[in-house]
C-alpha positions in Angstrom: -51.0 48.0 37.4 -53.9 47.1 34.8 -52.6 44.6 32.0 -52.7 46.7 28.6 -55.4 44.3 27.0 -57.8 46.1 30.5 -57.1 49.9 29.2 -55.5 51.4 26.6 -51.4 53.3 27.5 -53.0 56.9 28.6 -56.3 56.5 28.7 -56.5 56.5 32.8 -56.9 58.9 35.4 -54.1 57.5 37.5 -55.9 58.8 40.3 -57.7 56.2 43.1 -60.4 58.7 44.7 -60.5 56.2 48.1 -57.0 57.6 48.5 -58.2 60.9 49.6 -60.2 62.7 52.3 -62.6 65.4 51.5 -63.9 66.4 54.5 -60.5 67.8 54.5 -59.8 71.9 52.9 -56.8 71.4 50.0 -55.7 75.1 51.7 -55.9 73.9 55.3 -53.9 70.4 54.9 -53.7 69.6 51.6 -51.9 65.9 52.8 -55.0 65.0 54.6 -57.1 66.2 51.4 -54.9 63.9 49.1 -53.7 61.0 51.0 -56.0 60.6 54.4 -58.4 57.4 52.9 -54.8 56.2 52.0 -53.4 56.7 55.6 -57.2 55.4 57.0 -57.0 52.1 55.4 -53.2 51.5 55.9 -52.8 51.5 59.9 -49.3 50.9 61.4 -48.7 47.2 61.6 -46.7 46.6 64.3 -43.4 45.7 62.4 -43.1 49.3 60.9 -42.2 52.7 62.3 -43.4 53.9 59.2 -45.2 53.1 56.3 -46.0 54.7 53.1 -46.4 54.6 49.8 -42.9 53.4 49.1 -43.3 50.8 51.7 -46.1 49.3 50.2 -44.5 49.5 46.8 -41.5 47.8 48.1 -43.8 45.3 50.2 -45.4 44.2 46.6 -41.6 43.8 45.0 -40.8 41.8 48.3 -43.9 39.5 47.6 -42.1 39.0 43.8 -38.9 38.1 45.4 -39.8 36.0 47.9 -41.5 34.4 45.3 -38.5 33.9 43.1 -36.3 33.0 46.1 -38.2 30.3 47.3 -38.4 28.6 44.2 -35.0 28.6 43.8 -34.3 27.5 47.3 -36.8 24.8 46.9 -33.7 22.6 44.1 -30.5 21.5 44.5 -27.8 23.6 42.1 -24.1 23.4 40.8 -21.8 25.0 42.8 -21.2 28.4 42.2 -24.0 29.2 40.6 -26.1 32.5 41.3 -29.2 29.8 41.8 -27.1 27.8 44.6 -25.9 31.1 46.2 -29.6 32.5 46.4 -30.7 29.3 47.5 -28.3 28.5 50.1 -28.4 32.1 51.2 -32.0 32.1 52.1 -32.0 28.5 53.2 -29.4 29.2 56.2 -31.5 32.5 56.9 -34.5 30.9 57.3 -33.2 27.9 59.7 -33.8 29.6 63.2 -33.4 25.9 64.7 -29.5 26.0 63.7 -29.3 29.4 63.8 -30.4 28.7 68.1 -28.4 26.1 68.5 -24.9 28.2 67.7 -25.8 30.9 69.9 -23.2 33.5 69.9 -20.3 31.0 68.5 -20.6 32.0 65.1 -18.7 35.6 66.1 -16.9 34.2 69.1 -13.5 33.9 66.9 -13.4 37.5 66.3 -14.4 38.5 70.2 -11.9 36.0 71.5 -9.0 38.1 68.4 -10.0 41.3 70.1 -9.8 39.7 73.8 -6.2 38.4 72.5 -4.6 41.6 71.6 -2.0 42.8 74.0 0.0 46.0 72.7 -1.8 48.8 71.3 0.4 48.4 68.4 -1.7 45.5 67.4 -4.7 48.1 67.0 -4.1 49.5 63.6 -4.1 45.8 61.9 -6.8 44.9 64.1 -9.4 47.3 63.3 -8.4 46.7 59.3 -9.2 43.1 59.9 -12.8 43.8 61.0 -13.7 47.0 59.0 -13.1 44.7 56.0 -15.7 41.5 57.4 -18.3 43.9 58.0 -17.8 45.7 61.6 -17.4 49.8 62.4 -15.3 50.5 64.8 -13.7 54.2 65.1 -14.1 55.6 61.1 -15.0 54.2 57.8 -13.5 53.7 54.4 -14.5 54.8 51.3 -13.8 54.5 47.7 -15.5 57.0 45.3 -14.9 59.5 42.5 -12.1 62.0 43.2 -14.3 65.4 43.9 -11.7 67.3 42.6 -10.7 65.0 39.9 -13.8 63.0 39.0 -12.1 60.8 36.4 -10.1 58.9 39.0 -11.3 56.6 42.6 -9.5 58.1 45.5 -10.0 56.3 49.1 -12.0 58.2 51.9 -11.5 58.0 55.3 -14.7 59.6 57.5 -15.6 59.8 60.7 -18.2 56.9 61.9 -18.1 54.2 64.9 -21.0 55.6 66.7 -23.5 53.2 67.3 -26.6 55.7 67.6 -25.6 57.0 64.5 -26.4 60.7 64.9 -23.6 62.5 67.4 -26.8 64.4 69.2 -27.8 61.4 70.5 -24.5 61.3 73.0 -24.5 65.1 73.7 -28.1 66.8 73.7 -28.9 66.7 77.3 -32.4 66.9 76.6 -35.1 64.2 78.1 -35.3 62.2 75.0 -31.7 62.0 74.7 -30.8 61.2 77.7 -33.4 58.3 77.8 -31.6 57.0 74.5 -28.5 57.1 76.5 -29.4 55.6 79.4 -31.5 53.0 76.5 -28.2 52.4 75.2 -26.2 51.7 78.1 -28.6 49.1 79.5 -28.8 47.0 75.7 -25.4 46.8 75.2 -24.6 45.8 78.8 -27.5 43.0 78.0 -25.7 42.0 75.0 -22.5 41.5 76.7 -24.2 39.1 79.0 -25.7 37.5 75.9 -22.1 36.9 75.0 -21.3 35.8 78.8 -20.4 38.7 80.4 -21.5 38.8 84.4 -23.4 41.3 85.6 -20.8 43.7 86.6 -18.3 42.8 84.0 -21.2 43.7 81.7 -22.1 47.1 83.2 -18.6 48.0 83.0 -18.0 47.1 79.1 -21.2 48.9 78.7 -19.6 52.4 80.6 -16.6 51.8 78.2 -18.1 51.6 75.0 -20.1 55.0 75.8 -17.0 57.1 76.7 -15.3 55.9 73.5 -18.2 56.5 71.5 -19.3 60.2 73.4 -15.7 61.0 72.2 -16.2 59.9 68.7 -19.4 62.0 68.9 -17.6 64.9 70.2 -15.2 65.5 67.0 -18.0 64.6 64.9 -19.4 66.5 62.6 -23.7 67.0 62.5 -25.6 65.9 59.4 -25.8 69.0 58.4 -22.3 69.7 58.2 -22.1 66.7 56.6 -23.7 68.0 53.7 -20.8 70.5 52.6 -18.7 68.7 49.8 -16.0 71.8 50.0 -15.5 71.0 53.8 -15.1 67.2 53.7 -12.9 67.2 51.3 -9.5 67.3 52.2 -6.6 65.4 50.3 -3.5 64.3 51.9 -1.1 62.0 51.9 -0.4 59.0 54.2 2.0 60.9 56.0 0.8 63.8 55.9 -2.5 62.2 57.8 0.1 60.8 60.1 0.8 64.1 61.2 -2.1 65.6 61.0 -3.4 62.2 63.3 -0.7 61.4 65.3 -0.7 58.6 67.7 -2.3 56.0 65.4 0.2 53.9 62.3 -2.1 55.0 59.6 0.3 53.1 57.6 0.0 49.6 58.8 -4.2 50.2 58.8 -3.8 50.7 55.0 -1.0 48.1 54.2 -3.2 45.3 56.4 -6.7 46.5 54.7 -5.5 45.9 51.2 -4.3 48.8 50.2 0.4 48.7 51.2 1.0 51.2 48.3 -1.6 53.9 49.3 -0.1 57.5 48.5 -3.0 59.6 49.2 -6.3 60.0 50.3 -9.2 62.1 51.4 -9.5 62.8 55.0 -12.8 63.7 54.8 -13.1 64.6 58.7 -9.5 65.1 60.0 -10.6 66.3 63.5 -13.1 62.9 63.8 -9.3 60.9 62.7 -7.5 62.7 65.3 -10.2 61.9 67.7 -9.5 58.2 66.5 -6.1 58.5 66.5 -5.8 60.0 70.2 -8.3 57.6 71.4 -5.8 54.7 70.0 -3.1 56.5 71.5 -4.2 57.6 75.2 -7.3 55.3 75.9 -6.5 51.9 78.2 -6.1 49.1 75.7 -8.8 47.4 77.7 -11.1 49.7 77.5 -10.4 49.9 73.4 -10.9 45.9 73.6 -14.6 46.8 75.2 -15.7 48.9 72.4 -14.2 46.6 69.6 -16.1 43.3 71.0 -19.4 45.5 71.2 -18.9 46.4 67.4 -18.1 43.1 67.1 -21.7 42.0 68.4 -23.6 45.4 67.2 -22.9 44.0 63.8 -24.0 40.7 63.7 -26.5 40.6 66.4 -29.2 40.7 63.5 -28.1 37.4 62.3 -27.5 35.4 65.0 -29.9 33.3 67.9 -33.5 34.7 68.2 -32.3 35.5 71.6 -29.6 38.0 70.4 -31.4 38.8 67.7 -34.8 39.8 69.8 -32.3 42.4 72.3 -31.0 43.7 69.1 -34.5 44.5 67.9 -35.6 45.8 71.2 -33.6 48.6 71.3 -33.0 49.5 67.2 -36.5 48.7 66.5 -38.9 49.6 69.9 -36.8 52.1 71.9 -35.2 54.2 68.8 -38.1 53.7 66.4 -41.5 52.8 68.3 -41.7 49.2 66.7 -44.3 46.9 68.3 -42.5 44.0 66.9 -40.2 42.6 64.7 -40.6 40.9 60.7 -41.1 37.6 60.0 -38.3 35.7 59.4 -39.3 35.0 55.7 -39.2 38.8 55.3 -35.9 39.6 56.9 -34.3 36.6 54.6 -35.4 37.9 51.7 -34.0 41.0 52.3 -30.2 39.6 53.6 -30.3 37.4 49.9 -31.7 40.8 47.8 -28.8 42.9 49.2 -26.4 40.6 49.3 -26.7 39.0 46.2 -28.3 42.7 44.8 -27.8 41.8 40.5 -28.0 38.7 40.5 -31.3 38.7 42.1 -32.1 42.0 40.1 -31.3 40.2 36.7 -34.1 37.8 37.7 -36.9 40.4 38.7 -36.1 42.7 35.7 -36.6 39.3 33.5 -39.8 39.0 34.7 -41.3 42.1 35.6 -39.8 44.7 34.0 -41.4 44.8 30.5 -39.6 46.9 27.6 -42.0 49.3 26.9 -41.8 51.0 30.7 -38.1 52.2 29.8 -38.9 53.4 26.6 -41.7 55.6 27.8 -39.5 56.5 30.7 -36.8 57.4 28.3 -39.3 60.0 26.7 -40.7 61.3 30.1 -37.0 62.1 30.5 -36.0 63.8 27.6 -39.9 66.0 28.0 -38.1 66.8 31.9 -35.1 67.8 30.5 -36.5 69.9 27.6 -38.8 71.2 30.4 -35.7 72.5 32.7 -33.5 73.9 30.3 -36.5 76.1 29.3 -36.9 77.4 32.6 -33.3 77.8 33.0 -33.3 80.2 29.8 -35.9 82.3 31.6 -35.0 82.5 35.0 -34.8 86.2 35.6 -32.2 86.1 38.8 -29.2 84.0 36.9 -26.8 85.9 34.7 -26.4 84.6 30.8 -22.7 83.3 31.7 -23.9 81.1 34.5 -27.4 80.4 32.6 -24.8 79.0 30.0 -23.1 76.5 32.2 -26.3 75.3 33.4 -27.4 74.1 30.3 -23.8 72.6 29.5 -24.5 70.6 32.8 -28.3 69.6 32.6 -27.4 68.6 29.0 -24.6 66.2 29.8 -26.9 64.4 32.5 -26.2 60.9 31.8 -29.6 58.5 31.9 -29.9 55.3 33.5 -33.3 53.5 33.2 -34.2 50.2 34.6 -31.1 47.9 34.8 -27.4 47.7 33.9 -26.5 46.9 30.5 -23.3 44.4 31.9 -24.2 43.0 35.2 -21.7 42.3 38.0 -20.1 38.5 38.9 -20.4 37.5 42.0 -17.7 34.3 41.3 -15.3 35.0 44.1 -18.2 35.4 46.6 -18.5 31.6 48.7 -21.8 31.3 49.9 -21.8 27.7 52.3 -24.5 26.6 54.5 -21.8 26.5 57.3 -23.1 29.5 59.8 -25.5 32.8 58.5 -23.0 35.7 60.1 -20.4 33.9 58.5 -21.8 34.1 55.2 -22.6 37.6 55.7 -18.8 38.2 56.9 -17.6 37.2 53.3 -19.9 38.7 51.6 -19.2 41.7 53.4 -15.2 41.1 52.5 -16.2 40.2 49.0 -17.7 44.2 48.8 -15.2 45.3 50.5 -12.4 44.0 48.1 -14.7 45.3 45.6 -14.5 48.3 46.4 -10.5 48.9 47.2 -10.5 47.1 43.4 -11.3 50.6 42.2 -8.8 53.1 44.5 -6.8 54.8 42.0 -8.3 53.1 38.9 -10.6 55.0 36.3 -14.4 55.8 37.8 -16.7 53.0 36.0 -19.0 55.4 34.5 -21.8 52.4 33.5 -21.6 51.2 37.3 -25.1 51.4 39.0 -25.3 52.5 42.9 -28.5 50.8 43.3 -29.5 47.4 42.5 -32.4 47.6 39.9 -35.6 46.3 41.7 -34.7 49.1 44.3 -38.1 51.8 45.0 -35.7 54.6 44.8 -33.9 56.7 42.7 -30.6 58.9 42.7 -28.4 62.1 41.1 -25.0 61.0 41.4 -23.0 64.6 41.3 -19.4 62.8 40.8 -20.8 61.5 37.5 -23.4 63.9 36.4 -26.2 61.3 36.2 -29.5 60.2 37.1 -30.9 56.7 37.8 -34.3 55.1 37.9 -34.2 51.7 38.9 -37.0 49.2 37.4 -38.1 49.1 41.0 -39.9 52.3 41.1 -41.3 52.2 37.8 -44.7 50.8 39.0 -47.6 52.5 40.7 -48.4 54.7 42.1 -44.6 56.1 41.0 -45.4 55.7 36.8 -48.7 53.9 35.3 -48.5 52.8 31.5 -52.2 52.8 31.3 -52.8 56.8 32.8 -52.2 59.8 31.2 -49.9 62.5 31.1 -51.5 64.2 34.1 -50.8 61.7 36.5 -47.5 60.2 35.5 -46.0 63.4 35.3 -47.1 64.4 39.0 -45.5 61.4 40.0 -42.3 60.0 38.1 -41.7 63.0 36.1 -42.0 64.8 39.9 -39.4 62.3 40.8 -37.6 62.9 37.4 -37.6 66.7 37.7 -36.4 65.9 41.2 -33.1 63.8 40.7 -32.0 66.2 38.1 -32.7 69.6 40.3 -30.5 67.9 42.7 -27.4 68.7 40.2 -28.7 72.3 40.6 -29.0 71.9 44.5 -26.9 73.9 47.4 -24.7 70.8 46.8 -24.8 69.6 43.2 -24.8 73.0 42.0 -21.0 73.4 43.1 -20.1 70.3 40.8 -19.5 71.0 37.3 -20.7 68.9 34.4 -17.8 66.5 34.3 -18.8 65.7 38.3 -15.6 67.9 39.3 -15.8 70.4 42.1 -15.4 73.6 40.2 -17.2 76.9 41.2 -19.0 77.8 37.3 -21.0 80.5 39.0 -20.7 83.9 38.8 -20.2 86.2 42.5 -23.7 87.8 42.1 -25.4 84.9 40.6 -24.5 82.5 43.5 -25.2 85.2 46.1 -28.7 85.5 44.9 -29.1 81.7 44.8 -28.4 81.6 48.2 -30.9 84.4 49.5 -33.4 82.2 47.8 -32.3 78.7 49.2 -32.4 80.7 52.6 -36.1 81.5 51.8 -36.7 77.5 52.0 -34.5 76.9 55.2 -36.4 79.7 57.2 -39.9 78.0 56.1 -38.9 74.4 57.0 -36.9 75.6 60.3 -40.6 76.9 61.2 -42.4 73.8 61.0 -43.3 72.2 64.3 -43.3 68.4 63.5 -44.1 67.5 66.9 -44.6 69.7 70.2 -41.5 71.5 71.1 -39.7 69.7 67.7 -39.1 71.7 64.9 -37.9 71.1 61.2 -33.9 71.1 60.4 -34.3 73.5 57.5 -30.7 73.4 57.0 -30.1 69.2 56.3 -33.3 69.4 54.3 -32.1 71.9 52.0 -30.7 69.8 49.4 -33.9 67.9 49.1 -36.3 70.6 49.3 -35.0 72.5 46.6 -35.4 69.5 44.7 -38.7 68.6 45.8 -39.5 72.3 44.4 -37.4 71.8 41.7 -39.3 68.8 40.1 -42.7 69.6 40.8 -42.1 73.3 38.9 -39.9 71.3 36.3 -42.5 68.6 36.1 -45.6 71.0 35.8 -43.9 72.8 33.0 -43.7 69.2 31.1 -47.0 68.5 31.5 -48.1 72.4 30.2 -45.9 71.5 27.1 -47.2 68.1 26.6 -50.8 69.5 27.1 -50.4 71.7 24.6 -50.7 69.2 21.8 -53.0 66.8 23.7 -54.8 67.8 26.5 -55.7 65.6 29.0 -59.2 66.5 30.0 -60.9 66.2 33.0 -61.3 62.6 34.6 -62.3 61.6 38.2 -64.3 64.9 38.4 -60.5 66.4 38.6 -58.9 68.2 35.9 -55.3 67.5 34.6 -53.7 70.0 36.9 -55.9 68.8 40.0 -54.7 65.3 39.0 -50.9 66.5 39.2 -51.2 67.4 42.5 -52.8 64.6 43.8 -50.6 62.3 42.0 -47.5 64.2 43.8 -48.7 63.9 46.9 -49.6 60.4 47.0 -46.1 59.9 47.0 -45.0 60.6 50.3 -48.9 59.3 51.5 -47.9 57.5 55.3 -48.6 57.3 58.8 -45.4 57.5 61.1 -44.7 56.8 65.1 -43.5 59.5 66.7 -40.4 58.0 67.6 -39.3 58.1 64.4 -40.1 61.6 63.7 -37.9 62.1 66.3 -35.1 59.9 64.3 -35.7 61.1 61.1 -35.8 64.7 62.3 -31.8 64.3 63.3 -30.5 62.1 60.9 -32.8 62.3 57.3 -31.7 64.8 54.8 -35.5 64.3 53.4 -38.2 66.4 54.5 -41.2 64.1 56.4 -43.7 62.9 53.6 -46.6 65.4 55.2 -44.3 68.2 54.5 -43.3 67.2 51.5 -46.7 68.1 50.6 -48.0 71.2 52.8 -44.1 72.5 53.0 -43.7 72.5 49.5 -46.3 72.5 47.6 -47.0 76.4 49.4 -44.8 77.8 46.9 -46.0 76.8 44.1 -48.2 79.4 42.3 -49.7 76.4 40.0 -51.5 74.6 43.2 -52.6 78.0 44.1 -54.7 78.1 40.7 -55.7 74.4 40.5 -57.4 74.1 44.0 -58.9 77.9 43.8 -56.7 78.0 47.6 -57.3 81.9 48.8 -55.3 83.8 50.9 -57.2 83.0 53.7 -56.5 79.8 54.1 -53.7 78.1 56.5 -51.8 77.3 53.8 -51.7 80.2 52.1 -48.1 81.9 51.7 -47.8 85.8 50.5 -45.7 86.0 47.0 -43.3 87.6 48.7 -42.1 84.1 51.1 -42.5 81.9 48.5 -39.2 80.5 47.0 -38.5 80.6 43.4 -35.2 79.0 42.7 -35.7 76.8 39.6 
């Protein structure tokens, strides 16, 4: 970003013509038209299975980090302090000679726990022991805003355990998948060997892992089911989960976890937790024992010997992804200190790189996006005036979060040591989880940030009704002090508009504005949202993103709507803004062109096709080109700016275009 004394706040274009391709038609493929010089002169290195503009943006903060970390790693500090924890953190990361030396003995106490265990009775402590230092074995545990009473943490259990992540990947019996599977089986039979397994013995812990894991996948629910708050919520109490999952002392899990006095909780799954619990209850104990010791080593196999570390990376990283090779070790440190030392690293970067000016004109970008919705709200012609009227109740109590925390978190009871590098990791992995049962029953922390603040992202938070916009993203080509309205509202106040349509999404819309889940909509009102959110499914479930692979209209919902969402929110902002001070043309584009461009930079990339095929099952995020040439389709706007006819590819009749918000 140019330094203010370069060009005056506004005066820009925002725009960087290499970024685009001309010989391409803005109706034909309007991506290739605004980001192919982007996607020309930023080929795949080896180490991604995708990079965009996000990834370069984060690449650039990583650069400022590693910066910072180094220094500090570079001098001896007191104990306990952030400085010594940073430094020692990244010191132990970085030392692949110890790190080689140790092998697999820095997790061999926890394999040789699991190998000790001789009644299934043991199972329910066990699996508490390792969920809390950082391993996954059968479900997961939760603490988080109370959907139906958002005021109040209640715990979560949910399904998980699967090491593949996405339940398709065990049941599709198409060629892809059963190459993953038979992928799968192979690394972690080479992992057990790693750990000193024989060759059969291997093979055979290998079999094991993938029946209790194909069973795990088989009561699972899909991503898109996922997505339905109503459906995965399910309050209980103990007992009442221990007869809803018989075979399985849900009891002694809780007590040994942390958590002896636990009266209730959300089953978020229960037919993945009676999977669990029959699997506990009719499953050989030695077989169980298999799939613990692989979570055991799925875990920490990132931190470990090269060795271990290189099998790990073979199949996450080639086979799943299409990853020539891995990151550099600096790289992968930085990253282990930034998430888990997240504030006290993000104090640091917001000290130096996160000047005051950017929130404040964030803060009135914001309140111009809000201003912008709750006009279009007010003139929706589909929505009733009772339901129009708890819309504007919700977007108006949208809480704002800019930048960076205003208390930040201690990290005190976290020991950082230059003893082993998993074994750091496994208490900082405790100290979160301790964290985190800290809160189960106690009052939601309202001021508490889900992402650390040098994080390129952003969020809508429906249990608390608010959006946040870490310092992170704030740079280009997300928000540019120096350009003008044009640009910056293509791009953050796209992302703006964006995080608070999600609170008006198939998902958000069924929370209320205290973050509860209430139904405020009227029978017809909610009917006729839903014709129009089919609208969008039906267009993305016809996309073809490679041969014979189509678009999950259905997961992608969510974010599609809000993808619409904020650029119609965001282009009515801009109109308003115009009004008063028009833009002009600049670049040879005018201020409307410029929006465009700017919004589709965004999601500027080039992917491997592997991890199409990934992102496909598992991302509720459309792919970045269709972010742009499945979106921006129906929006009558980029219709008008870019003269696109009905002729062309693009080109969607009136009467398939969605108009939600």
């Amino acid at each position: 970003m140019m330094g203010c004394n370069e060009k005056r706040a506004g005066e820009t274009s925002g725009i960087n013509p290499s970024n685009l391709d001309t010989t391409a038609l803005p109706g034909t493929d309007f991506y290739r038209y605004a980001c192919g010089g982007w996607m020309e002169r930023h080929p795949l290195a080896g180490e991604y299975s995708r990079f965009g503009s996000f990834d370069q943006l984060a690449e650039d903060n990583r650069a400022r980090l590693r910066g910072m970390i180094e220094e500090l790693a570079g001098k001896e500090w007191p104990a306990g302090t952030g400085e010594q924890k940073i430094g020692d953190l990244y010191s132990v990361a970085m030392d692949s000679a110890k790190l080689n030396r140790e092998g697999i003995s820095p997790v061999r106490p926890a394999l040789e726990e699991v190998a000790a265990t001789r009644e299934k009775s043991e199972l329910p402590a066990l699996a508490a022991r390792l969920h809390r230092q950082g391993y996954a074995p059968y479900f997961g545990v939760q603490v988080a805003a109370d959907a139906m009473n958002s005021e109040i943490n209640i715990v979560n259990a949910y399904q998980g355990g699967l090491s593949l992540g996405e339940r398709e990947y065990y049941l599709d019996e198409d060629e892809h998948s059963l190459k993953i599977r038979e992928a799968f089986r192979e690394h972690v039979a080479g992992m057990f060997r790693l750990a000193g397994q024989g060759d059969r013995e291997s093979a055979t812990s290998a079999a094991r892992v993938l029946e209790i894991e194909t069973r795990l996948a088989t009561a699972s629910r899909s991503a898109t089911e996922l997505r339905d708050p109503r459906a995965n919520y399910n309050k209980m109490t103990v007992e009442e989960l221990q007869r809803e999952a018989p075979g399985f002392d849900w009891r002694a899990y809780f007590t040994a976890l942390g958590l002896p006095g636990l009266q209730e909780l959300n089953a978020a799954q229960p037919a993945a937790l009676r999977a669990c619990a029959a699997i506990f209850n009719e499953v050989d104990l030695e077989v169980q024992k298999s799939y613990l010791q692989w979570q055991v080593l799925d875990a920490a196999a990132p931190y470990l010997s090269d060795e271990i570390r290189a099998r790990d990376f073979d199949f996450h990283g080639k086979t799943l992804s299409g990853k020539q090779h891995d990151q550099p070790r600096w790289k992968r440190s930085v990253a282990t200190v930034d998430n888990v030392l997240g504030e006290i690293v993000g104090k640091l970067y917001v000290e130096r790189h996160f000047p005051p000016a950017a929130k404040a004109r964030m803060l009135v970008l914001v309140g111009d996006l809000r201003d912008a919705l709750g006009d279009r709200i007010r003139q929706l012609g589909w929505m009733s005036a009772a339901t129009k009227e708890k819309a504007l109740e919700k977007l108006d109590a949208i809480r704002v979060k800019v930048g960076y925390p205003d208390a930040w978190r201690d990290y005190s009871a976290l020991d950082i040591k230059r003893d082993s590098y998993w074994q750091n990791i496994a208490r900082a992995n405790a100290f979160e989880h301790d964290y985190m049962l800290s809160k189960a029953g106690k009052p939601v922390d309202r001021d508490e940030w889900l992402m650390t603040p040098q994080t390129v992202n952003a969020y809508y938070n429906p249990a608390t009704n608010e959006i946040c916009f870490p310092a992170g993203i704030l740079q280009y080509p997300f928000f540019d002090m120096q350009a003008d309205d044009a640009f910056n509202h293509g791009a953050i106040g796209v992302v703006i508009g964006h995080e608070m349509t999600h609170g008006f999404d198939d998902q958000g819309r069924q929370f209320d504005k205290d973050g509860n889940l209430n139904d405020w909509w009227t029978p017809g009102d909610a009917e006729r949202f839903e014709a129009r959110a089919r609208v969008l499914v039906e267009h993305f479930n016809a996309i073809e993103v490679l041969p014979g692979l189509h678009a999950n209209g259905e997961l992608t919902l969510g974010e599609n709507i809000a993808d619409l969402g904020g650029i119609q929110v965001a282009y009515t902002a801009l109109q308003r803004a115009s009004a008063a001070r028009p833009p002009g043309e600049k670049e040879g584009f005018s201020p409307e062109q410029r929006f465009f461009l700017a919004y589709a930079t965004l999601w500027a990339a080039n992917i491997r096709d592997e991890q199409v095929r990934v992102l496909t099952r598992s991302d509720p995020h459309s792919l970045g080109r269709w972010r742009v040439n499945g979106a921006l389709p129906h929006v009558a706007a980029w219709y008008e700016a870019f003269r696109v006819t009905a002729d062309a590819p693009l080109y969607l009749p009136e009467g398939r275009r969605a108009e939600i918000w």
